[in-house]
C-alpha positions, -999 to 999 in steps of 0.1 A, spaced: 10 186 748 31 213 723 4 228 696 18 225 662 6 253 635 16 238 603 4 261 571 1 239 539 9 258 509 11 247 475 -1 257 436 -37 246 428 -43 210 421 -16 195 436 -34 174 461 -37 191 491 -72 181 504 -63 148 494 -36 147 515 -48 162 540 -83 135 539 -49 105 543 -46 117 579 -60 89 596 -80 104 629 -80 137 617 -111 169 630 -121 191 601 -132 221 608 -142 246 579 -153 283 578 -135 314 562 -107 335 561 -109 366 581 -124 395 560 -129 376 530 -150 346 517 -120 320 512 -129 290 525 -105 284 557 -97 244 564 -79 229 588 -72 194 603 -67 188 640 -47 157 646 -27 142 677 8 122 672 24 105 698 62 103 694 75 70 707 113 76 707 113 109 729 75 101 749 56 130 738 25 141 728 17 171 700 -12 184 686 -9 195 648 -31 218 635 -28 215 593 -40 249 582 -51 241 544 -38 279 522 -55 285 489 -38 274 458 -15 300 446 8 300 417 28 324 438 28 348 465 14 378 450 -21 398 447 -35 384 412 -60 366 428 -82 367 460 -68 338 467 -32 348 463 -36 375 485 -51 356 514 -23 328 510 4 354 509 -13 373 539 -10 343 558 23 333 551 40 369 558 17 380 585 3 349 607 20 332 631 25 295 628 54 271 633 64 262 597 52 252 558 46 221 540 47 230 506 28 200 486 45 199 453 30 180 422 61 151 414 39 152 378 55 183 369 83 193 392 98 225 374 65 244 377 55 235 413 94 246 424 85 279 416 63 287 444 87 264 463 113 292 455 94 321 469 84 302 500 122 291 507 127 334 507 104 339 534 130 320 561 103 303 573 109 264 585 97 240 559 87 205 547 84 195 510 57 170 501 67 154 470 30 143 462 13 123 433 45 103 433 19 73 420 8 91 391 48 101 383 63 69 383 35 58 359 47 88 337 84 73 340 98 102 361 121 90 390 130 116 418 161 120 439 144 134 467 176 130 494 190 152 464 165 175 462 165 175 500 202 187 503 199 214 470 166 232 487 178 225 525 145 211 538 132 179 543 119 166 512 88 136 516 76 114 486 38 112 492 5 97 475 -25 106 491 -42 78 471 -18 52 482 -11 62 513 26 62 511 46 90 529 17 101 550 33 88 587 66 95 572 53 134 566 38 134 597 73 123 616 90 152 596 65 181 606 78 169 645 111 171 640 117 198 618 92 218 646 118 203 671 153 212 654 161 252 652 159 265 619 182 265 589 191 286 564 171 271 529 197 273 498 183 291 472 208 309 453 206 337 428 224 347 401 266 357 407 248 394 405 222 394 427 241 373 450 268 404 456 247 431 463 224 407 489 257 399 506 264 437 506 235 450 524 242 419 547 275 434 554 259 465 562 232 453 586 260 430 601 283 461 603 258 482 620 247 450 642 205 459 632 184 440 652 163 422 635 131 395 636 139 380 600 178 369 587 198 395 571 194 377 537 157 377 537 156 414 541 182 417 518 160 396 489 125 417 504 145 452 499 156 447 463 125 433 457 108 463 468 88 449 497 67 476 512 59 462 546 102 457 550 103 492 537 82 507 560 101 494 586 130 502 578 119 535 570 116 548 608 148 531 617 182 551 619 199 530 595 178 539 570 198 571 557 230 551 554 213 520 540 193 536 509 225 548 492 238 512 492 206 502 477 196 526 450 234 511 434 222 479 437 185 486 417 208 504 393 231 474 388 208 451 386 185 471 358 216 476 339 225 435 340 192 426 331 181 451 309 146 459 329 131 480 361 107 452 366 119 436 396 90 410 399 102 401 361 139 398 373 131 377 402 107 353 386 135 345 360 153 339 389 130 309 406 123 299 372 160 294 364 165 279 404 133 254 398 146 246 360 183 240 377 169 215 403 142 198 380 175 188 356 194 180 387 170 156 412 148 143 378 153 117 354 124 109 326 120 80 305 93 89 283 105 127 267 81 150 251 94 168 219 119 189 226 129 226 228 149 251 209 170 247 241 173 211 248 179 202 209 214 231 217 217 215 250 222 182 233 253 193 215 269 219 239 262 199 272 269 166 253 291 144 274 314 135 244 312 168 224 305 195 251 342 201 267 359 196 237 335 224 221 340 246 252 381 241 249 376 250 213 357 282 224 384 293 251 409 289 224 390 304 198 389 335 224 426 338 230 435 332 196 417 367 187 429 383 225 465 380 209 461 384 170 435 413 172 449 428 204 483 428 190 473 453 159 469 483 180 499 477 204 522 489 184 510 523 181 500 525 214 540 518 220 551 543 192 531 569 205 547 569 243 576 565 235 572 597 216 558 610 243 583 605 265 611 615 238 587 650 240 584 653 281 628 652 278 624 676 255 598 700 276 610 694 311 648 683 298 672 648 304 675 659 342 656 647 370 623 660 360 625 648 328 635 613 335 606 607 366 583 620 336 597 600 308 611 570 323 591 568 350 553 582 349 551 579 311 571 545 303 552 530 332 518 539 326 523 534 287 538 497 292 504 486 309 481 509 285 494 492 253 479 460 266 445 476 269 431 459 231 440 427 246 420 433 281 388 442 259 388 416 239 391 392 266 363 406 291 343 411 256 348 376 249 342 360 285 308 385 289 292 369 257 294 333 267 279 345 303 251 366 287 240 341 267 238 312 293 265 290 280 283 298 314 257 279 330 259 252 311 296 244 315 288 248 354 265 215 347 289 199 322 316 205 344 299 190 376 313 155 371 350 165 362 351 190 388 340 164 416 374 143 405 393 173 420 367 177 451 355 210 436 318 216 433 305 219 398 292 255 410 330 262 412 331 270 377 311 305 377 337 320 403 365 299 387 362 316 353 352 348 366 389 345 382 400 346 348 386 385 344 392 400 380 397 381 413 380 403 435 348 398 418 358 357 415 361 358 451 327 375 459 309 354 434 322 319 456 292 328 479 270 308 458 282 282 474 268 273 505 289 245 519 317 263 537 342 235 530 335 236 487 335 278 491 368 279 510 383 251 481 371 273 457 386 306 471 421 289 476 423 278 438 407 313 423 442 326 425 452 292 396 434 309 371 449 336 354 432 372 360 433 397 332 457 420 349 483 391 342 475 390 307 499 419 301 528 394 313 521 365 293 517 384 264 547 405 263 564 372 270 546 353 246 555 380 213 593 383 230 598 343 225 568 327 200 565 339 166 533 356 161 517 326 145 519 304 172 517 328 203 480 330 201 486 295 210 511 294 234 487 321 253 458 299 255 482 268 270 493 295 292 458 299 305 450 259 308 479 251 322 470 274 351 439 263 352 448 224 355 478 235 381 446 249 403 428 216 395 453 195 411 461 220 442 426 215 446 430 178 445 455 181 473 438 208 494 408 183 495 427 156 503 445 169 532 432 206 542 393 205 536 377 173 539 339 166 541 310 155 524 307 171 490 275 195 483 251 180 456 251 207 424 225 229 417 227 252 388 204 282 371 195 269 336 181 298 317 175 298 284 194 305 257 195 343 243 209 367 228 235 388 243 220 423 255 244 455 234 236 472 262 248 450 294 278 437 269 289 477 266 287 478 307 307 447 311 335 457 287 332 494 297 334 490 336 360 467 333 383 493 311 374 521 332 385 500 362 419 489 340 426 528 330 421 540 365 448 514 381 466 527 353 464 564 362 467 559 401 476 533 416 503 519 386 514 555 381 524 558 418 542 524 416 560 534 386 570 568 401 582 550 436 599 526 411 619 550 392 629 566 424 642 534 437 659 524 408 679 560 406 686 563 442 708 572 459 732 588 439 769 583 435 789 612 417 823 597 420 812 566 400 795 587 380 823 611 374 849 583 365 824 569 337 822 606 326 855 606 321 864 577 300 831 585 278 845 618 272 881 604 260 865 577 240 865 583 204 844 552 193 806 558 192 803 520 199 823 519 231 811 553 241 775 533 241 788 507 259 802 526 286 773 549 297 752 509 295 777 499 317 772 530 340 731 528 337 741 488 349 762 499 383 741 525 391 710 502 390 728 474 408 736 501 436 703 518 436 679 508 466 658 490 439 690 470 435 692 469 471 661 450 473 666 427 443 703 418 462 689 401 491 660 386 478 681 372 446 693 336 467 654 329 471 646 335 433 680 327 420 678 287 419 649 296 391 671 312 370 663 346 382 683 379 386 679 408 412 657 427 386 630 399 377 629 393 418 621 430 425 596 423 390 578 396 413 576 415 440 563 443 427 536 425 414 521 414 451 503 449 447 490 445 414 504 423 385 502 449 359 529 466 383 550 439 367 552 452 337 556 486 341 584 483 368 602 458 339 594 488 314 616 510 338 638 483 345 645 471 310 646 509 292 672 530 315 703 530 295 687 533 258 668 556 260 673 578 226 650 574 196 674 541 185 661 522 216 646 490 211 610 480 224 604 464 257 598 428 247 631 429 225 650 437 254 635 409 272 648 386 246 682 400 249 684 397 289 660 365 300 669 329 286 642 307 276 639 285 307 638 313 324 611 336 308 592 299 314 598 297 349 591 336 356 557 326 337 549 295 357 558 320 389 535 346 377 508 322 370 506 310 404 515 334 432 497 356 453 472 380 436 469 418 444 464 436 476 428 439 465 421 411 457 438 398 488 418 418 510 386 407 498 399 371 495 407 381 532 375 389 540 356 361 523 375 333 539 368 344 574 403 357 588 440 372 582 451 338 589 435 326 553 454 348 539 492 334 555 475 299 546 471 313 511 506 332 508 521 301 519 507 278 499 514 296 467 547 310 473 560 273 476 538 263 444 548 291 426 585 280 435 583 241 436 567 245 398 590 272 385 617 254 398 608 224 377 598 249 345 631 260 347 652 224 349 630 207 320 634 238 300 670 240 298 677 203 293 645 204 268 648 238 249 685 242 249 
């Protein structure tokens, strides 16, 4: 006969002795806790399991009430002794149906401890008499434990709790799915890379050491403490502490994770619970009626987004200009310093027109992450998640989709990272395949050099925000498709933190907006500035002095300051066509060519597979050689001269769709599980990117010329 432990854990007044009296055939036995004078109870009971012909003895140890597992309270202490320290087989947490939000809180902290677990949904009498109706299959797949309605004064649910203890004691143990918020989330999965990384052996999951160490657990502390790993692992988490005090605005941890369960426990109250009789309401609900309404709410968050890129372009265009006067003055200076020979032209044409192409769209990068940080801070984000839920399930996305979704319209990599939320492998892999649909900040430059070249200024605040949704809504039906034919399954039920509403912190805004800018100047400084220098090389390499020489020539006998213009374009032309940049651009024209494209948007494209802002400066070298004196003409002005219409909409539509950055790739790479993701991914929006642009480019020239 197997001996079943079974600790039974709940807050005070739930009914536990009163379930625990419904056991038909039960032996009490009562006496104390060791070392203190807490009553101890516990029921001995025998159940014979028909189907598989066995015997078990359960032993139903009955925990002090405890609002949570801390030391408060005596009986606190002994409850969270027990539960940490004591061996038994698993929990049944009785939780009062009467007032579900509160009791989920404890619930929360008991899922953290990896322990296997049985939810007793008790007093289910009393709640129905209150008019509150419970999902509990629902709550049962968004806590990842059994979940048992139960009335100790009925009756009901007792053999039914009885034949879940057996088989959950049976059946190995899961991981629970309590999720955290997109910034505690990362730097958990973090130190589980690390522990995975170094292979740590381990009595408790990764995760749970993960949660106990930013937590500040000292008995997980002290363990680690002797442990090699230690010295490597403490770095790793002093910079999460610090990101996390910064985001919240505290060095309270216990504060930060008790919002936390509170938000989890409100989340899954609003998801599983439905109440006929309503109390007066709060300063939240009475906002949540309007901004989560089914009629009004995405209609006011559409008016929000555009509201957002409507200042992006008008405020962000007020400083370009300048920004855009002042290098090209700088590079009319570095010809003057280092001369119009090599020197001077890998300085001026390349290094500074390259760089200054991507910095003049700086105003419009702030004002976006600005923008996008604000409705996150305070808590609107999460309630689009919700409103979203239903729409996104059309498209066989998972309402939690959202967070990463329109984090993918800041930066990628971090869009990617935040899809661990979701638990279900076949929603988080949807989700990572469609992040690339919506636009990320670095292709903001793009779209709104394009947008001032073609729009007039009062509509291209406009034109950027259709821009963005049409992305958006192209990634909405891939993910249709992908569903449909790639991953197929049962879809997860939502669950989704519901804090309340408040205002934004100055302080976490400034890091937000900051961090990303640093991040934006240092591409800008490195990684771009070394792309526009291997850019200019390309594009003046190798050299031909006879062709050269011949143009030399005529220029000199030409009289007419016109022609004499004309000529040394004409030169700048064959010398770029010739160059290895041209090279390039040549043999991978055909592919881009049925879009409307020439040599010089292809190499455009490509250049933007290691970061899109790459785009615009390689179009700023591109676009300038040739006019390059103080009469030349700004970037987007020769981009109206060059690029047709239906093409500029095509390159758009091309841009919008195809494979992000190397980084972003290689954590996309690492987040799916395997290189062969990433050729899934390439694949898949290559021909999208095509197959669309292709279309773009037909419509537009029977439409728009």
């Amino acid at each position: 006969m197997d001996k079943i432990i079974v600790a039974l854990a709940g807050q005070p007044n739930v009914g536990k002795s009163s379930l625990i009296n419904a056991i038909s055939d039960a032996k009490l036995k009562v006496g104390n806790f060791s070392g203190v004078t807490v009553e101890k109870t516990e029921v001995v009971f025998n159940y014979c399991d028909e189907v598989k012909c066995r015997d078990y003895e359960i032993h139903i140890i009955d925990l002090p009430g405890a609002y949570s597992l801390n030391d408060y309270t005596i009986e606190e202490r002994v409850t969270k002794k027990f539960i940490e320290e004591e061996d038994y087989h698993l929990i049944v947490n009785v939780v009062d149906a009467t007032n579900l939000e509160r009791n989920l809180l404890l619930t929360a902290e008991l899922l953290e401890t990896g322990k296997k677990m049985v939810i007793a949904l008790n007093m289910m009498d009393e709640a129905e008499k209150e008019g509150i109706h419970i999902d509990a299959k629902q709550l049962s797949d968004i806590l990842g434990v059994p979940v048992v309605k139960t009335s100790a004064a009925t009756g009901e649910g007792i053999k039914a709790l009885e034949e879940a203890i057996v088989e959950v004691y049976r059946k190995p143990a899961t991981e629970s799915k309590i999720v955290y918020s997109d910034v505690i989330e990362e730097e958990i999965a973090r130190i589980v890379q690390f522990l995975e990384e170094k292979k740590f052996q381990c009595k408790i999951p990764y995760k749970n050491v993960a949660v106990k160490l930013l937590q500040e657990d000292k008995a997980i502390y002290q363990y680690l403490h002797d442990q090699p790993v230690w010295i490597e692992l403490l770095p790793i988490i002093r910079e999460a502490l610090s990101h996390l005090y910064i985001h919240y605005g505290t060095k309270d941890l216990e504060e930060i994770f008790e919002d936390e369960r509170l938000a989890f426990a409100r989340g899954a109250a609003l998801e599983v619970m439905r109440v006929e009789k309503r109390k007066e309401k709060t300063l939240t609900e009475k906002i949540d009626d309007i901004l989560i309404n089914k009629y009004f709410g995405i209609p006011i968050f559409l008016f929000l987004m555009w509201g957002l890129f409507q200042l992006t372009f008008e405020f962000g265009a007020i400083p370009m200009d300048y920004i855009d006067q002042f290098f090209t003055v700088l590079g009319d200076k570095a010809k003057d310093i280092f001369g119009t020979g090599e020197l001077g032209s890998v300085i001026s044409d390349g290094m500074i027109a390259g760089v200054g192409a991507v910095i003049m769209f700086l105003p419009n990068i702030l004002i976006l992450f600005l923008g996008i940080a604000l409705l996150e801070t305070t808590g609107y984000m999460s309630r689009v998640s919700f409103l979203l839920d239903g729409f996104f399930h059309k498209f066989g996305l998972h309402g939690k989709s959202f967070i990463p979704l329109v984090t993918g319209f800041g930066c990628s990599v971090p869009a990617y990272m935040a899809a661990r939320t979701l638990k279900n492998e076949k929603d988080r892999l949807l989700t990572l395949f469609i992040i690339g649909f919506m636009s990320c900040g670095a292709r903001l430059p793009i779209y709104v050099l394009f947008t001032a070249a073609f729009f007039d200024q009062s509509i291209a605040g406009n034109m950027l925000f259709l821009i963005y949704l049409t992305g958006a809504m192209i990634g909405l039906f891939a993910a249709k498709i992908l569903n449909i034919l790639v991953f197929k399954g049962e879809d997860e039920p939502f669950v989704m933190e519901m804090p309340k509403y408040r205002w934004p912190s100055l302080r976490l805004l400034w890091h937000t907006v900051y961090s990303q800018a640093k991040m934006y100047l240092q591409k800008a400084g490195t990684f771009i500035l070394a792309a526009s220098v291997l850019v200019w090389f390309a594009s003046n390499y190798p050299k031909y002095p006879e062709l050269e020489k011949a143009y030399q020539t005529k220029i000199e006998q030409t009289q007419d300051s016109t022609h004499k213009q004309q000529l040394e374009n004409e030169l700048q032309a064959k010398l770029l066509e010739q160059s290895y940049l041209g090279k390039i651009g040549k043999a991978t024209e055909p592919f881009f060519a049925p879009l409307g494209m020439d040599w010089r948007l292809s190499v455009a494209l490509e250049a933007g597979l290691a970061a899109k802002e790459v785009v615009v400066s390689t179009m700023g070298v591109l676009y300038s050689l040739g006019e390059t004196d103080e009469t030349s003409e700004g970037l987007k002005n020769q981009i109206r001269k060059n690029i047709p219409l239906p093409t500029a909409i095509a390159f758009i539509v091309f841009v919008m769709i195809y494979l992000p950055c190397f980084a972003a790739s290689a954590v996309f790479t690492r987040e799916a599980g395997g290189v062969k993701y990433l050729v899934y991914l390439f694949l898949f929006t290559t021909s999208t990117a095509w197959l669309l642009s292709f279309i773009a480019y037909k419509l537009a020239g029977v439409f728009l010329t």
